[in-house]
Structures are given as C-alpha cells and as structure tokens.
N, C-alpha and C positions, 0 to 999 in steps of 0.2 A: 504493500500500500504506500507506504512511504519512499520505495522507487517511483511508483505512476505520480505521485504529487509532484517531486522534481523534474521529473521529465516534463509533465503538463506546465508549470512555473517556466523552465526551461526553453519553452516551447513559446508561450508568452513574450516572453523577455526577445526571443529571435524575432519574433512577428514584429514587435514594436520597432525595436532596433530598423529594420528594414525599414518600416514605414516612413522610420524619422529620416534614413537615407534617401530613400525616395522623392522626399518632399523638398530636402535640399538640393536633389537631384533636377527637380521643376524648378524650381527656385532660378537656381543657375542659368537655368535653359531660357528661362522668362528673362534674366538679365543681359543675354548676351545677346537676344533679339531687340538689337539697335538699329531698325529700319526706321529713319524720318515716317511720321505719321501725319496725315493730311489732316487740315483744320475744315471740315466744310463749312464754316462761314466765307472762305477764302476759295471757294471752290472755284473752278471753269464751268462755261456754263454753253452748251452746243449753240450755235446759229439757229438763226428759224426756218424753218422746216419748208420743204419751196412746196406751193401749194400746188394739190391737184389740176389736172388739164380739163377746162371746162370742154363740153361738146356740142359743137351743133351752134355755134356764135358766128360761124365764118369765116375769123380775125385769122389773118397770118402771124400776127405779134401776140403773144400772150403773157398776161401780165404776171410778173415775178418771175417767169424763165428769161428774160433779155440779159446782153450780158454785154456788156461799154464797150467801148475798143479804146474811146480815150478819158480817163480818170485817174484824179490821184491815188497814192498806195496810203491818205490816212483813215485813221479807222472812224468810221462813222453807223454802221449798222450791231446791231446786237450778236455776237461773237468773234467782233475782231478782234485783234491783237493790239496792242498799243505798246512801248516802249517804255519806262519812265524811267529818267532820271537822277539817282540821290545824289542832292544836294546840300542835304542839312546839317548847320551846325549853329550850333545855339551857345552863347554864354550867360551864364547870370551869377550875381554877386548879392550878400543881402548879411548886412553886419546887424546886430543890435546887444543895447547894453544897457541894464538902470537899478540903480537902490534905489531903497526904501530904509528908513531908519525912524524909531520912536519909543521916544524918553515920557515915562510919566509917574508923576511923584505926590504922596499923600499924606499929609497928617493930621492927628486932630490931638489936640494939646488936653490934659489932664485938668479937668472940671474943679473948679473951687466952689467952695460952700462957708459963706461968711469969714473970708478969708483965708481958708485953711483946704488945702487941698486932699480931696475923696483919695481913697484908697486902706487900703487893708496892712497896716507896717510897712514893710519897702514897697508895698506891689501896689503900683499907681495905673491908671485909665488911661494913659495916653498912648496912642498907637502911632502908627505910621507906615506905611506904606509906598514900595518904589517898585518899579519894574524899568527893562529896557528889550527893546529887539530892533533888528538889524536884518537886512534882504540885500542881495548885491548878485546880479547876474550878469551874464556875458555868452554873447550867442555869435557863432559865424559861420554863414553856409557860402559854399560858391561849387558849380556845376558847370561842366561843358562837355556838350554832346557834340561829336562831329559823325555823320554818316555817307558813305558816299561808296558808290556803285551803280547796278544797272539791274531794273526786273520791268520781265514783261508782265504785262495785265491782259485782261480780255473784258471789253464790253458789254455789261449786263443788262442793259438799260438803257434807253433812249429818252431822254425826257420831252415834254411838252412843248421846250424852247430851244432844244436841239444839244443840249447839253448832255453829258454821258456819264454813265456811274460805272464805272471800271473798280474792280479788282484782281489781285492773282498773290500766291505763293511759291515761296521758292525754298524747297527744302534741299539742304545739302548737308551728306551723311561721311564725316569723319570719324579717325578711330576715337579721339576722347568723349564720341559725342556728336549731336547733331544741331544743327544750325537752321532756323527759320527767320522769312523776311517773309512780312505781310504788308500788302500796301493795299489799298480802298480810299474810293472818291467822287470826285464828281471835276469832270476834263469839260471845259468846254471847246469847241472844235479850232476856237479863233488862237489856243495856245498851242496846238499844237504844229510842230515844223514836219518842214516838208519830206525828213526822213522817217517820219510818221514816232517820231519822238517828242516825250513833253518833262518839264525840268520838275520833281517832285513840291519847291515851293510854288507854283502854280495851281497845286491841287485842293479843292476845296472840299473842305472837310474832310478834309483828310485824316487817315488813320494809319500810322507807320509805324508797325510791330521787329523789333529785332531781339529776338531770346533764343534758349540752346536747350538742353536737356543733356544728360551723360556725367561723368564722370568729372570732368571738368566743370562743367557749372554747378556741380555738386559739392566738389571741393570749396569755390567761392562762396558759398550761402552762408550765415548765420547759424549756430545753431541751436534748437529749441529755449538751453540757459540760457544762451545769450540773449536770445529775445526778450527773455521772462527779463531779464535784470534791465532793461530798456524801455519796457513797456509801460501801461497806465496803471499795471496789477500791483507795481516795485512802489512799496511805499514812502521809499527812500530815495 
C-alpha cells in the first residue's frame, strides 16, 4: 500500500513538473513571435468598386469605366496613394518657481484681580502661542521633438469641398523590436506637389504616432516602483 501511494504522489509530482514546462514552453514561443502587428484604425482601405455595365442605354462611353490619357499622378479619389512628408520638430521650454512663507504669533497675558495676579502658586494663566511655515519650489521642463522621414498614406475619404482624409502605417520589424509610424488627416488637394507628395506640417488635424514594442522599449520604461514613488498615490 505504501508502495502505490509513492508511486501515485510520484506520478503527480511528474504531471505537474511537465505542465509547468510546458507552459514556459508557450511562454517563450509567444515571446519570440515578434511580427509588427497592424493597428486597424490605420488600416488601407480598397478603391471603389467600378460599377456594373448598364444595358440597353446605347452610350459608347460608360460612366466610371473611362480612363484619361492626360492627368496628373496626384491623388485625388478614395484609394490612392499619397506621399507624406516628416517634417516635424518642435521645441519648448517652460521654467517656474515661488515660496510661500508664514509667521504667526499669540499671546494672552495673565488676568489680575484687584491687583494681584490669578493663579495657583507659581502656575499662572498666561499663555502664548507661535507657529511658522515655509513653501519654496522650483520647476523646469524643456522638450524637443525632431521627426523626419517618408510614409505613404492612402485616401479614405473625399470630403464635400474636395479635401481628403488620408491615413497609412508603416510597421518595421527589427531584432530588439518593432517600430510603428502612424500618420492621419485631412490633405487638401491645393498642398499637394506635383510629385504627388505633401510636407506633414500641412496636414490638418493631424495625428503623428511614433512608438516600438520589444525588448528595447522595454528596457527604457519606468518601472511599476518607480511610478508608484512619482505619482499622486506618494504622499511625500
């Protein structure tokens, strides 16, 4: 009987073991699948769809099949392409500094009674009362962003007044890690040059994402202490 226990215990103890290799096993396997991952708010988005052939109209020409012979190469219909680009770089500087200080003082002098001042043998009624506090801070921030390169966009949109909302992604996959550029906006047609390129401070409303994931930007983060000793929770 007391053989079949150990063996059975035994036998436990192997399953788990395994289990718990296994699971590091996935583990690992999940970590090392570093393929850049699509954002679909950033997605591309097809052309429009050329519409069926009507029948029995007569027309030689049918509309939405014609096709230019002389036009320019900027984008103007909902799936082009468009060029853009980075040109951004920003500086900003922002100092601040100030105390605060405050003295306050109180007394009240020991009560007479026909001369003779109250109290119990040495111990008299007169109090008195002081405090002081003191604030002095000193703050300095300064920032600069420089960005610059090249991403295409695609046309998703055409607006009402001929203006265009473009976006696109550009994911690039190195070994410490991967890399994304997001751009989104609205181009309108009169910024754009004749190489069917437009400069990113021209884009309205724009939104310019540059962040990574992997091993490297994991290295740079913060981590969880240090946030806690930084935050609004540190009561110090």
């Amino acid at each position: 009987m007391c053989n079949d226990a150990i063996t059975v215990s035994t036998t436990r103890r192997t399953v788990t073991i395994r289990s718990i290799l296994l699971l590091l096993a996935v583990a690992l396997l999940a970590g090392c699948n570093s393929a850049p991952k699509r954002d679909p708010a950033y997605a591309a988005v097809p052309p429009a769809a050329i519409p069926p052939v009507p029948r029995g109209n007569g027309a030689i020409y049918q509309a939405g099949f014609e096709r230019a012979w002389f036009e320019n190469l900027r984008a103007r219909r909902v799936g082009d392409i468009l060029v853009v680009n980075l040109v951004e770089e920003t500086e900003a500087s922002h100092e601040n500094s100030g105390s605060v200080s405050k003295d306050n003082s109180t007394s009240i002098a020991n009560p007479t009674l026909f001369g003779k001042a109250l109290g119990l043998g040495s111990l008299t009624l007169d109090q008195s009362l002081s405090s002081s506090s003191s604030f002095s801070g000193d703050g300095d921030n300064e920032q600069k962003n420089e960005l610059t390169g090249s991403i295409t966009v695609m046309v998703t949109e055409v607006l009402a007044n001929g203006y265009m909302r473009v976006r696109g992604e550009k994911r690039i996959g190195m070994t410490g890690g991967n890399e994304y550029i997001r751009v989104s906006g609205i181009v309108r047609p009169e910024d754009i040059d004749t190489r069917n390129t437009v400069e990113s401070t021209r884009i309205a409303d724009a939104t310019l994402v540059y962040v990574g994931d992997g091993q490297v930007s994991k290295a740079s983060q913060m981590g969880w202490l240090a946030k806690f000793f930084i935050s609004a929770l540190m009561p110090f």
